[in-house]
DSSP file (Angstrom, degrees, kcal/mol; ACC not computed):
  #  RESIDUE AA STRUCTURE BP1 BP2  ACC     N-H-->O    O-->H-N    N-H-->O    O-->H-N    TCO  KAPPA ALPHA  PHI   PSI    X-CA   Y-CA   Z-CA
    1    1 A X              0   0    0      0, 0.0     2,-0.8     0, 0.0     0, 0.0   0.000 360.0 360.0 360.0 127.3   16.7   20.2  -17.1
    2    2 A X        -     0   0    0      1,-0.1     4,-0.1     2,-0.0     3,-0.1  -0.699 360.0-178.1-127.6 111.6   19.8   18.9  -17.1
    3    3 A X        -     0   0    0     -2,-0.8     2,-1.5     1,-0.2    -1,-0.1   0.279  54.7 -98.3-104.1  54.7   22.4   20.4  -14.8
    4    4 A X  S    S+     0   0    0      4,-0.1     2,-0.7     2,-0.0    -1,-0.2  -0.421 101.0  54.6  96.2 -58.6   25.4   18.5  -15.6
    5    5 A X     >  -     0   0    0     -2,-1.5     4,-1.7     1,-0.1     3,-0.3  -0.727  64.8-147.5 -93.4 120.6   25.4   15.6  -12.2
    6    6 A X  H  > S+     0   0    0     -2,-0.7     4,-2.2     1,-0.2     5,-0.3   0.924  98.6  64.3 -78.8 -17.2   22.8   13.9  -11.9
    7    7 A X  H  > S+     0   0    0      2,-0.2     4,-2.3     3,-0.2    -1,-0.2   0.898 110.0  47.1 -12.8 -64.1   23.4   13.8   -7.9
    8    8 A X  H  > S+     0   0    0     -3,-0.3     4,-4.4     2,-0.2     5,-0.3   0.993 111.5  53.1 -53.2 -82.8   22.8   17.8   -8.4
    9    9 A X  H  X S+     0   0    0     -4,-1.7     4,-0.8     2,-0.2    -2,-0.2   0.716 111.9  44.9 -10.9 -70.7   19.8   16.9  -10.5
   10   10 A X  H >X S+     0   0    0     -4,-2.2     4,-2.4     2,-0.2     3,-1.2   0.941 112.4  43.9 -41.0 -71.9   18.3   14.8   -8.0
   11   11 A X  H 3X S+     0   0    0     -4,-2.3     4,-0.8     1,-0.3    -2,-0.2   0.726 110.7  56.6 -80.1 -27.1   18.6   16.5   -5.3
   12   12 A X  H 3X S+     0   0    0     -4,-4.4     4,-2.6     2,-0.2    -1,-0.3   0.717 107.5  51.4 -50.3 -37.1   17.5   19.6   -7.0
   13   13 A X  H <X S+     0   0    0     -3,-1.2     4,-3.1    -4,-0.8    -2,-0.2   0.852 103.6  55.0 -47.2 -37.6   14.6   17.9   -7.9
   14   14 A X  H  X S+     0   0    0     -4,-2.4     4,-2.3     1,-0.2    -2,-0.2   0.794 108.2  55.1 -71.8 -26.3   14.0   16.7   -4.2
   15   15 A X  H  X S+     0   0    0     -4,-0.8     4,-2.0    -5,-0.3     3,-0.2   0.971 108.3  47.0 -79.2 -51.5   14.1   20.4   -3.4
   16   16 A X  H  X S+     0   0    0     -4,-2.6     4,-3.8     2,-0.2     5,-0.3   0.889 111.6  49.4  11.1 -94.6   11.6   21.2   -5.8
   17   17 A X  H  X S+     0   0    0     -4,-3.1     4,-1.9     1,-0.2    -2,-0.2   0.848 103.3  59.7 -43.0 -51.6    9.5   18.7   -4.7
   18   18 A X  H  X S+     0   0    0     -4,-2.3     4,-1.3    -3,-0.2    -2,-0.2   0.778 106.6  45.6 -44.3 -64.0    9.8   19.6   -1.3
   19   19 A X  H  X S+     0   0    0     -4,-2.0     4,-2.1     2,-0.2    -1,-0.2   0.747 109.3  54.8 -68.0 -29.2    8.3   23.2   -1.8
   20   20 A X  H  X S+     0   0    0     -4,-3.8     4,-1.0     1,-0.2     5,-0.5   0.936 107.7  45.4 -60.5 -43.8    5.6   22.4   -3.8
   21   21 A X  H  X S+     0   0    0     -4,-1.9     4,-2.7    -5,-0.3    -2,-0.2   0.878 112.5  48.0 -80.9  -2.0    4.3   20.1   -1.7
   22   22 A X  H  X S+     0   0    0     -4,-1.3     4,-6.6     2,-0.2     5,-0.4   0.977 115.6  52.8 -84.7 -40.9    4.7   22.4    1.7
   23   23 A X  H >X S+     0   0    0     -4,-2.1     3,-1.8     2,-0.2     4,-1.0   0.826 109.9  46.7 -31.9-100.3    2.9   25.5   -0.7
   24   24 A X  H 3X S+     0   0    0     -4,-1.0     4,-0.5     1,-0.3     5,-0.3   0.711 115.4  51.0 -33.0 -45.0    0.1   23.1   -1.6
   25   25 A X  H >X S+     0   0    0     -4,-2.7     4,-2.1    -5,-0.5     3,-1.3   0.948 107.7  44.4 -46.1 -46.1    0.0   22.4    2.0
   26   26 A X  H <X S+     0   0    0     -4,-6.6     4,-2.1    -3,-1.8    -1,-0.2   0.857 109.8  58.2 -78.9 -18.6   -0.2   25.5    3.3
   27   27 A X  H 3< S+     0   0    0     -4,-1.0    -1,-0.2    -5,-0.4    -2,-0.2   0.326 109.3  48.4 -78.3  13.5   -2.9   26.4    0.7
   28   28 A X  H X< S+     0   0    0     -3,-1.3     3,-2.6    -4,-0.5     4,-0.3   0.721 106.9  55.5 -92.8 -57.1   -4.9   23.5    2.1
   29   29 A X  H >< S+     0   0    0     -4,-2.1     3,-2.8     1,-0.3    -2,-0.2   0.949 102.9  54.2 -62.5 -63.2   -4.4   24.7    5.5
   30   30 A X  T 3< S+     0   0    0     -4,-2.1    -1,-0.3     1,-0.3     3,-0.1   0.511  86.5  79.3 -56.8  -7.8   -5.8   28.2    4.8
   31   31 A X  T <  S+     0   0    0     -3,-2.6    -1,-0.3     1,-0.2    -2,-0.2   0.514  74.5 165.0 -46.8 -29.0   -9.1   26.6    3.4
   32   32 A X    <   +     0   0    0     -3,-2.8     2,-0.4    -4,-0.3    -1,-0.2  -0.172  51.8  12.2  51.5-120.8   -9.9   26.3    7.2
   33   33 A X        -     0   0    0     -3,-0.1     2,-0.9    41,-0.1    43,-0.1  -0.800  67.0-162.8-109.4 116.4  -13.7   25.6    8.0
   34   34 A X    >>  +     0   0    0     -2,-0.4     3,-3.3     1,-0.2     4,-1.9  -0.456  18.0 169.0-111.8  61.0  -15.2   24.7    4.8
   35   35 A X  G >4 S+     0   0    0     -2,-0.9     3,-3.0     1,-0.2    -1,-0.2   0.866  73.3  62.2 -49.1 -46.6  -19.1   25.2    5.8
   36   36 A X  G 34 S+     0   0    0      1,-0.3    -1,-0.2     2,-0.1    -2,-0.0   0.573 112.3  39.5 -48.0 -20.2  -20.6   25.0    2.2
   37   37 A X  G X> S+     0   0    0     -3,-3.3     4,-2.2     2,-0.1     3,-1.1   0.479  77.0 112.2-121.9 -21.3  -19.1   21.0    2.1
   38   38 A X  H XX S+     0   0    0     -3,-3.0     3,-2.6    -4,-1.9     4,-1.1   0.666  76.1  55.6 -26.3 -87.1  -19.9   19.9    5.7
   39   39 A X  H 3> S+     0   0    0      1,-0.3     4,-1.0    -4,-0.2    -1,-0.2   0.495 117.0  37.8 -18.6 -51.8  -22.5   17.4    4.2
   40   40 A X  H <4 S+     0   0    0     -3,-1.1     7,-0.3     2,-0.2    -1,-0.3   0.867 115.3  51.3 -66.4 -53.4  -19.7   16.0    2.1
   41   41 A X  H << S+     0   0    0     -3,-2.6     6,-0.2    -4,-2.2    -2,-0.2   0.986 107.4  55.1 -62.3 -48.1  -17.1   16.2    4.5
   42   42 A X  H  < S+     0   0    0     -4,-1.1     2,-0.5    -5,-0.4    -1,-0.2   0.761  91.3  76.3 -16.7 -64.1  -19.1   14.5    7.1
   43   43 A X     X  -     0   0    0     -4,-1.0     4,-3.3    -5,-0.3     3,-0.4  -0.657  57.9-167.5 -82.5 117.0  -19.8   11.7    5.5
   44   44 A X  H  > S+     0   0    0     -2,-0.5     4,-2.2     1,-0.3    -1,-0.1   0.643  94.1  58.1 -95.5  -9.9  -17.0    9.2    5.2
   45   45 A X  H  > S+     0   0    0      2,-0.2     4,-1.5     3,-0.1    -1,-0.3   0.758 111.8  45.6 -63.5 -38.0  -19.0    7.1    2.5
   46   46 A X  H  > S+     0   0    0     -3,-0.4     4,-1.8     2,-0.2    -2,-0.3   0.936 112.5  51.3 -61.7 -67.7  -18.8   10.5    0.7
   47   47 A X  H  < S+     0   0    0     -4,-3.3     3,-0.4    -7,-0.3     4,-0.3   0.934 109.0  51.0 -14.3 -79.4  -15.2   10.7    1.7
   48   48 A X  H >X S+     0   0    0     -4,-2.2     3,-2.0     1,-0.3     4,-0.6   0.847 107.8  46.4 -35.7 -67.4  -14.6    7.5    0.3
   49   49 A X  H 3X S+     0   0    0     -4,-1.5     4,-2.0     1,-0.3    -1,-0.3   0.804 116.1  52.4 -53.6 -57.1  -16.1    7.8   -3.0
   50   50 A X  H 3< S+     0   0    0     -4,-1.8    -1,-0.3    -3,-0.4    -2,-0.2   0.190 101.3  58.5 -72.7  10.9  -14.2   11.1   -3.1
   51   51 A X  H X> S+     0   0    0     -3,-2.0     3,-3.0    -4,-0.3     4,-1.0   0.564 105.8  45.2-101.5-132.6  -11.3    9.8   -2.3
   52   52 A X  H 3X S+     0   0    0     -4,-0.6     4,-2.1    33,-0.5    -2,-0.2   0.330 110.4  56.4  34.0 -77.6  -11.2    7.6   -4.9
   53   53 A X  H 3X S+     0   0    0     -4,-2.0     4,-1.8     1,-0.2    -1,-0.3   0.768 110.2  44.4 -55.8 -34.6  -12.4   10.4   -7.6
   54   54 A X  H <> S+     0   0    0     -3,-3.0     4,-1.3     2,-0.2    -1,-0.2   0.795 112.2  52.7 -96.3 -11.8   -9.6   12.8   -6.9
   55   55 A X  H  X S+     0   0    0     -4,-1.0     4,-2.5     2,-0.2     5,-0.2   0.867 118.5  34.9 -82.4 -37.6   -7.0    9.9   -6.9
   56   56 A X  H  < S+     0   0    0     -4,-2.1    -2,-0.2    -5,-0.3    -1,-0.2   0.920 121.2  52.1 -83.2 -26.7   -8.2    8.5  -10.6
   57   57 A X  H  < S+     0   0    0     -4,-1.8    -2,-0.2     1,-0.1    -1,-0.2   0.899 127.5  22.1 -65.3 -55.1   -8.8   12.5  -11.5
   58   58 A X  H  < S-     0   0    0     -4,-1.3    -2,-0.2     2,-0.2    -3,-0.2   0.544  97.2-138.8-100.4 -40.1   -4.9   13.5  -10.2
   59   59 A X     <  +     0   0    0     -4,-2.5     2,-0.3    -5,-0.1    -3,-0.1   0.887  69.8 104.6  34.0  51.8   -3.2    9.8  -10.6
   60   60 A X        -     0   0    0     -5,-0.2     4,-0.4     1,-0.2    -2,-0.2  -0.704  55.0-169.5-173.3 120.0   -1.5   10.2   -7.6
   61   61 A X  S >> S+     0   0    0     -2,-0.3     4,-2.3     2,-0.2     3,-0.9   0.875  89.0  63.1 -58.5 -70.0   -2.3    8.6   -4.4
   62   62 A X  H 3> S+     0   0    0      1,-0.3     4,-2.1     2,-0.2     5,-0.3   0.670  97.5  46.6 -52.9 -29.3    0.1   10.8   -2.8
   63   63 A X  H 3> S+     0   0    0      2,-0.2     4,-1.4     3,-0.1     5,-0.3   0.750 116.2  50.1 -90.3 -10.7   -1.2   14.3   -3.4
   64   64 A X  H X> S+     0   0    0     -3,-0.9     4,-2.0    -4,-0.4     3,-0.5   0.905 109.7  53.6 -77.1 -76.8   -4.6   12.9   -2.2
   65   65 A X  H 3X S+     0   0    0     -4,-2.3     4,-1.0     1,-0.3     5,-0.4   0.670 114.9  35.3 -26.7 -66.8   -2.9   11.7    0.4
   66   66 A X  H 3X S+     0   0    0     -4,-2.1     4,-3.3     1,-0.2    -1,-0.3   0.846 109.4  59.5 -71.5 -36.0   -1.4   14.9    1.3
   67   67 A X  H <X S+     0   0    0     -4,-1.4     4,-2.2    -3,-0.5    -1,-0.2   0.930 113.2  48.6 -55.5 -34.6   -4.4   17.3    0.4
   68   68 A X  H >< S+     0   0    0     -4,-2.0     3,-1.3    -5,-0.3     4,-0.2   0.948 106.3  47.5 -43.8 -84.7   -6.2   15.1    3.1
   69   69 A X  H >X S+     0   0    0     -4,-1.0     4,-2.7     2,-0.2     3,-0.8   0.769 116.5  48.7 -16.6 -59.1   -3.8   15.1    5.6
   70   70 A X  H 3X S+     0   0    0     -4,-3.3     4,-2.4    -5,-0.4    -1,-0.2   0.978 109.5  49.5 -46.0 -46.1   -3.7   19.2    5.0
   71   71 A X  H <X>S+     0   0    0     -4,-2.2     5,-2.6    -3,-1.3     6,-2.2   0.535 115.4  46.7 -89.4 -15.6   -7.5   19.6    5.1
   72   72 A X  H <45S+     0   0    0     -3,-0.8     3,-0.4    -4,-0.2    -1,-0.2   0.876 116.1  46.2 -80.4 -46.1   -7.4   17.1    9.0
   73   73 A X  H  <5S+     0   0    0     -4,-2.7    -2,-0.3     1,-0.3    -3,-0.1   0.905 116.2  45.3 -76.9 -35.7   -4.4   19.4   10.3
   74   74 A X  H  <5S-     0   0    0     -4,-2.4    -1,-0.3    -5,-0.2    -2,-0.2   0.880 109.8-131.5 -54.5 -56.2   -6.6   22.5    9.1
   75   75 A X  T  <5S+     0   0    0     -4,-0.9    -3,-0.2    -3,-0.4    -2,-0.2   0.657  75.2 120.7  73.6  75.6   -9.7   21.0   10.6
   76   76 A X  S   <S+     0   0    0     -5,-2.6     2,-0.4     1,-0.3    -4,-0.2   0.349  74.0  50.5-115.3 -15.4  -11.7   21.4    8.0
   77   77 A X  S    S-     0   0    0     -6,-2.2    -1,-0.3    -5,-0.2    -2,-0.1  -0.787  76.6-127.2-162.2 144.6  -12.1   17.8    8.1
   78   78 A X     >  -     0   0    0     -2,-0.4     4,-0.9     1,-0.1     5,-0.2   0.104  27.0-123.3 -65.3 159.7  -12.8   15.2   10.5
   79   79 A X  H >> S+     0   0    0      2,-0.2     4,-2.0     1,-0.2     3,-1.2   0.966 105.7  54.7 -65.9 -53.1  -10.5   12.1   10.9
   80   80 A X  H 3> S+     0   0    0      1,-0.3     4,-2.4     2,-0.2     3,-0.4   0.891 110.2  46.7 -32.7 -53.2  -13.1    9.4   10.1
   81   81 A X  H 3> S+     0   0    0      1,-0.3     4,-1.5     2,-0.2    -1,-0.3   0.627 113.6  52.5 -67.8 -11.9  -13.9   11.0    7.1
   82   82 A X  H <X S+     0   0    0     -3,-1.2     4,-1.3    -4,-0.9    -1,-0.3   0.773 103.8  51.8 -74.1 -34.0  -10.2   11.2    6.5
   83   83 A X  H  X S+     0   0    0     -4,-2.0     4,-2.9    -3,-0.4    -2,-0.2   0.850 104.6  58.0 -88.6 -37.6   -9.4    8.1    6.9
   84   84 A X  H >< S+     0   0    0     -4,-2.4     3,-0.5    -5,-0.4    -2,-0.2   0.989 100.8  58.7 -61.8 -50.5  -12.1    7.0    4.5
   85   85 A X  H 3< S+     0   0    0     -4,-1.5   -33,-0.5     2,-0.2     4,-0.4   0.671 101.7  48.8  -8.9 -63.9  -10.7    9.0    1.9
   86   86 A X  H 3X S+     0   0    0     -4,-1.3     4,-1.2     2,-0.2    -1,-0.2   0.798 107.7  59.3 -54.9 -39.3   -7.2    7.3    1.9
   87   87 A X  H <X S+     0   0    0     -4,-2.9     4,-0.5    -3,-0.5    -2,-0.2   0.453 118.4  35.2 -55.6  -8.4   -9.2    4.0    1.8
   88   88 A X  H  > S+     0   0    0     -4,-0.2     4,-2.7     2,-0.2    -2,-0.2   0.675 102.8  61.5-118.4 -30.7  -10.3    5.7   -1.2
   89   89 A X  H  > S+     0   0    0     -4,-0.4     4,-0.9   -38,-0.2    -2,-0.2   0.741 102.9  63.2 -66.5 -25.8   -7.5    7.3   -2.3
   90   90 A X  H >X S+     0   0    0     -4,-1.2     3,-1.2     2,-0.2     4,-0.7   0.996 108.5  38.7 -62.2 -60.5   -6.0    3.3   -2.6
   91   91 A X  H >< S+     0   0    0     -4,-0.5     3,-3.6     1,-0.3     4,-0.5   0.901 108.2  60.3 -41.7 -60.4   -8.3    2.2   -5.1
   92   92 A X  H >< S+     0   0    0     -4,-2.7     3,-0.6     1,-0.3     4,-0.3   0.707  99.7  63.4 -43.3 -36.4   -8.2    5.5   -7.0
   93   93 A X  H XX S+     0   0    0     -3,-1.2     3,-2.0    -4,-0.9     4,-0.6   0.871  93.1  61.6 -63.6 -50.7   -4.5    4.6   -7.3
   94   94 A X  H XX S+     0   0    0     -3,-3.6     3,-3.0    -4,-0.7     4,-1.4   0.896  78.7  75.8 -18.1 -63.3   -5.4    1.6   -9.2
   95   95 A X  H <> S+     0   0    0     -3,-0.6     4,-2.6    -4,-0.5     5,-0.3   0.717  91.3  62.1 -22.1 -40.1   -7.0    3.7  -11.8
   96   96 A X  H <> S+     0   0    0     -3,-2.0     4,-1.6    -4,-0.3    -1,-0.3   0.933 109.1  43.0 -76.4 -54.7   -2.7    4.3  -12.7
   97   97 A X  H <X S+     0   0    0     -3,-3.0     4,-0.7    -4,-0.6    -1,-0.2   0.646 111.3  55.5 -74.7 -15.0   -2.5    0.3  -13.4
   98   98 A X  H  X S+     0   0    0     -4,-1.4     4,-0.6     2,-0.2    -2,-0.3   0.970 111.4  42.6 -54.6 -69.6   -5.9    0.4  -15.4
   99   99 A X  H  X S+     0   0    0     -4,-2.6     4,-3.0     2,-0.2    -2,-0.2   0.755 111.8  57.3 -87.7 -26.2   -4.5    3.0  -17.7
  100  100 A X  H >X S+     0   0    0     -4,-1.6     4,-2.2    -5,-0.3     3,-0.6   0.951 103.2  61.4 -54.2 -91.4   -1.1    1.2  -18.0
  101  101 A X  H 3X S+     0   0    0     -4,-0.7     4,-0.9     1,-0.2     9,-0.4   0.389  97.3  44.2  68.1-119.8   -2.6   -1.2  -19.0
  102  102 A X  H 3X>S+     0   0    0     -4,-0.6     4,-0.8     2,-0.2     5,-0.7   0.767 115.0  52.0 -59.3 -43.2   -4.4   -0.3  -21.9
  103  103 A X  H <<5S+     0   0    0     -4,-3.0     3,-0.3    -3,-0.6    -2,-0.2   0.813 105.5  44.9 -81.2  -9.4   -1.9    1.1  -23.1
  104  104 A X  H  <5S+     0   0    0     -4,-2.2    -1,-0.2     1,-0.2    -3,-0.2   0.808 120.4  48.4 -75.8 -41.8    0.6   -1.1  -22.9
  105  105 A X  H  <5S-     0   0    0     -4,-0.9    -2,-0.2     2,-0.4    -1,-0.2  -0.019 103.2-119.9  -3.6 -32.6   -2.0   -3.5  -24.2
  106  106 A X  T  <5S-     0   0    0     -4,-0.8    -3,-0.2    -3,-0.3     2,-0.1   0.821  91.6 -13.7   0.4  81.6   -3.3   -1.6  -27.1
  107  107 A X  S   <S+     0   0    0     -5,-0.7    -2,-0.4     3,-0.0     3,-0.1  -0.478 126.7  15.5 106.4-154.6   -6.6   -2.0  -25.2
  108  108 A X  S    S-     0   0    0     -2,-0.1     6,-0.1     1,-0.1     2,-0.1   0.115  92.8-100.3 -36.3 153.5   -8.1   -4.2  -22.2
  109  109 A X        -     0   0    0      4,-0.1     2,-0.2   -11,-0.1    -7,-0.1  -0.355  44.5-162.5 -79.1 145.8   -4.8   -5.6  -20.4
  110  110 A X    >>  -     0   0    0     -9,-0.4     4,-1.6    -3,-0.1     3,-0.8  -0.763  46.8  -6.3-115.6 168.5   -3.8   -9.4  -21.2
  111  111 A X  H 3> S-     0   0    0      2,-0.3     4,-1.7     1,-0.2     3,-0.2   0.112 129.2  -2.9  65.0-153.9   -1.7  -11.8  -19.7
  112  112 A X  H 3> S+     0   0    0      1,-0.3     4,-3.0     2,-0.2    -1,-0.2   0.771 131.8  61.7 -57.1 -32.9    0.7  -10.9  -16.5
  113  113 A X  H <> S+     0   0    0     -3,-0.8     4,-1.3     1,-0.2     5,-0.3   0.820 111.4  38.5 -78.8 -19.1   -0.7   -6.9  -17.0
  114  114 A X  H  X S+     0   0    0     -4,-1.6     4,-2.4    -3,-0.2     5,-0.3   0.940 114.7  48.5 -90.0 -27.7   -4.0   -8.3  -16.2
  115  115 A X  H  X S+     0   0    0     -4,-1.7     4,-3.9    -5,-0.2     5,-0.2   0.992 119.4  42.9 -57.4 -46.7   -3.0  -10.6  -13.7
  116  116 A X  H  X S+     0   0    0     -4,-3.0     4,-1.8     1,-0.3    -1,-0.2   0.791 113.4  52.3 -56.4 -30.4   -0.9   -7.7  -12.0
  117  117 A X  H  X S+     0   0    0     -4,-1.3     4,-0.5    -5,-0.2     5,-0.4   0.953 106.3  47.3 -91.6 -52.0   -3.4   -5.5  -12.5
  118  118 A X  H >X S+     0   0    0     -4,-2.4     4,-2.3    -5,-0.3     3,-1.4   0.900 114.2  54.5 -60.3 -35.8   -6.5   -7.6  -10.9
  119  119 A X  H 3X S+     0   0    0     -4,-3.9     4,-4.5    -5,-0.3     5,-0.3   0.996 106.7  46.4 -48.2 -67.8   -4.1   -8.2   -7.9
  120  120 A X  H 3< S+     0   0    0     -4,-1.8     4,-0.4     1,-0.3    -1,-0.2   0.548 114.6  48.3 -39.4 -15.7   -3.4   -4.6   -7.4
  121  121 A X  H <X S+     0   0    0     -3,-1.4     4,-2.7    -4,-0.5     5,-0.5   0.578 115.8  46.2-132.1 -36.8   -7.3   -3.7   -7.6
  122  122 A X  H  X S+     0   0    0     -4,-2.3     4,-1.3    -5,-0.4    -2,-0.2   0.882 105.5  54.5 -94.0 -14.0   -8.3   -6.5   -5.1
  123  123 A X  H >X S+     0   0    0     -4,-4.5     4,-1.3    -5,-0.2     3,-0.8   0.984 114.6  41.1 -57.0 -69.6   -6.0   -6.0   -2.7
  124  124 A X  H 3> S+     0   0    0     -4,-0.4     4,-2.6     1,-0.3     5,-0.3   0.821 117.4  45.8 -36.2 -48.3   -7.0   -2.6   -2.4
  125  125 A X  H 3X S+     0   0    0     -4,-2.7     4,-1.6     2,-0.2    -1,-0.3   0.866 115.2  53.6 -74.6 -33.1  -11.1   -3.4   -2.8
  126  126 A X  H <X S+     0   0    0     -4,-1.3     4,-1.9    -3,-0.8     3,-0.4   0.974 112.1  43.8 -72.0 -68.4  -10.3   -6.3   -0.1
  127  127 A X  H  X S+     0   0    0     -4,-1.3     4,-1.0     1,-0.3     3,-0.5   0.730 117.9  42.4 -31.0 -67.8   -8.7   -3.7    2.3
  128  128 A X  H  X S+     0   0    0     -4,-2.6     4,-1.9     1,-0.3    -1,-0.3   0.809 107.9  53.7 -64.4 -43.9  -11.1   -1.3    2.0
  129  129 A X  H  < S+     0   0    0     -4,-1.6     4,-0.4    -3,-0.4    -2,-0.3   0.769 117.8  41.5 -76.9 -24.0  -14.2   -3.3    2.0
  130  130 A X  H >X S+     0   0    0     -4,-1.9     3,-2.1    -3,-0.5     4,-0.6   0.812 123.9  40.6 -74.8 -76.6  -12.9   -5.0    5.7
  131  131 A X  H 3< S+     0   0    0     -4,-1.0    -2,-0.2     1,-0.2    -3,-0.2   0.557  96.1  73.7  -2.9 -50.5  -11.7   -1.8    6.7
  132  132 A X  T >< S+     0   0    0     -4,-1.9     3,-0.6     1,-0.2    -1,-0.2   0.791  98.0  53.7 -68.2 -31.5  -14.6    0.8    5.6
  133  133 A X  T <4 S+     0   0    0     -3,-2.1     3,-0.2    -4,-0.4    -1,-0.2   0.917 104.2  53.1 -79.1 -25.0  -17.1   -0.4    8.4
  134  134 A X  T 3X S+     0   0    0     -4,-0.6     4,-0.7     1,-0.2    -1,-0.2   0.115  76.4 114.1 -74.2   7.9  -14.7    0.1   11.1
  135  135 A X  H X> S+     0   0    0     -3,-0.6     3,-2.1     1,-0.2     4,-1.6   0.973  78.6  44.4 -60.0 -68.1  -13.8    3.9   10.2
  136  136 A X  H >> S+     0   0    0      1,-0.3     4,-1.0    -3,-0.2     3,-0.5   0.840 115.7  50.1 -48.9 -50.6  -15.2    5.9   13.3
  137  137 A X  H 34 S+     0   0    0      1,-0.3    -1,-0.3     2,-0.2     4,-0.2   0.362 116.4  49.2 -84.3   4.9  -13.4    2.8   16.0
  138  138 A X  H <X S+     0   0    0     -3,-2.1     4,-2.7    -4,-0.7    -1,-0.3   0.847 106.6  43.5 -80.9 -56.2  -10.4    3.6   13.9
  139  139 A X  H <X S+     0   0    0     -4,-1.6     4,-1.0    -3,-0.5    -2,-0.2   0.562 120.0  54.1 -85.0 -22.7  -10.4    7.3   14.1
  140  140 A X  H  X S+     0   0    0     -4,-1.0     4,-0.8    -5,-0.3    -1,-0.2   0.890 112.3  39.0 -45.2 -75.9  -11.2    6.2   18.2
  141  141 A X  H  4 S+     0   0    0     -4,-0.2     4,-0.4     2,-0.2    -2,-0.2   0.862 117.5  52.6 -65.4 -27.9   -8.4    4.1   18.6
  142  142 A X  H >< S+     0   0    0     -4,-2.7     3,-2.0     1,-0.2    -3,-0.2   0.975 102.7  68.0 -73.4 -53.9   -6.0    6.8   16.3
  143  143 A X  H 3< S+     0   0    0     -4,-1.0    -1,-0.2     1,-0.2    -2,-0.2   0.833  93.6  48.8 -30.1 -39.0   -7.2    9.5   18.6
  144  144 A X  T 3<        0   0    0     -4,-0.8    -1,-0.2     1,-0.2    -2,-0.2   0.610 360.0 360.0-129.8  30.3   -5.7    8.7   21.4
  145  145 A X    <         0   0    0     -3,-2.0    -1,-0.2    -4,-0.4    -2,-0.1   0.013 360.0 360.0 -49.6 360.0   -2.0    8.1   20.1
């Protein structure tokens, strides 16, 4: 859509943007208490993992990121497990430099896309793997900010 400035454009976009994502929020938030998934919510290994899946499912770190964030402020789901999530929702974000990638590639990545790409994927697995044991004395110390 192109409506003559791109200034206009932009900023039409932003507005866009902006409503979608408070809708999908507030259709998170109305999900409330989600008994059927306790087991899964619970579990911040579970979390994790799912975290991850919805990020490489979605390719975007940032609506995981926000569906999260909806589903804490709801309280549908506990902060540990929340926090594992995002830890999960970084890797999953890889997935986006994976698929670049290949294609860029015309198959497995060579060269600077592979270097870039192994960086990207071990920062994230390094992060997460110090990080992942420490979730509950995170979620501790965050509490009581």
């Amino acid at each position: 859509m192109d409506l003559g400035n791109p200034v206009i454009t932009t900023l039409v976009g932003l507005v866009i943007f902006y409503v979608g994502l408070k809708t999908f929020s507030g259709g998170m938030k109305s999900m409330g208490n989600i008994e059927h998934l306790s087991w899964f919510l619970g579990n911040p290994i579970y979390m994790f993992v799912g975290g991850i899946m919805m990020t490489l499912l979605w390719q975007s770190s940032s609506l995981s990121t926000t569906a999260i964030i909806a589903l804490v402020a709801s309280g549908a789901l506990p902060l540990p497990a929340a926090i594992a999530a995002v830890l999960g929702a970084n890797i999953g974000t890889t997935g986006t430099i994976w698929l670049a990638g290949l294609l860029v590639s015309d198959g497995m990545p060579k060269g600077d896309t592979l270097r870039i790409a192994i960086a990207h994927t071990g920062a994230n697995l390094f992060m997460a793997a110090t990080l992942l044991p420490f979730v509950s004395h995170i979620a501790k110390w965050l509490g009581r900010i």
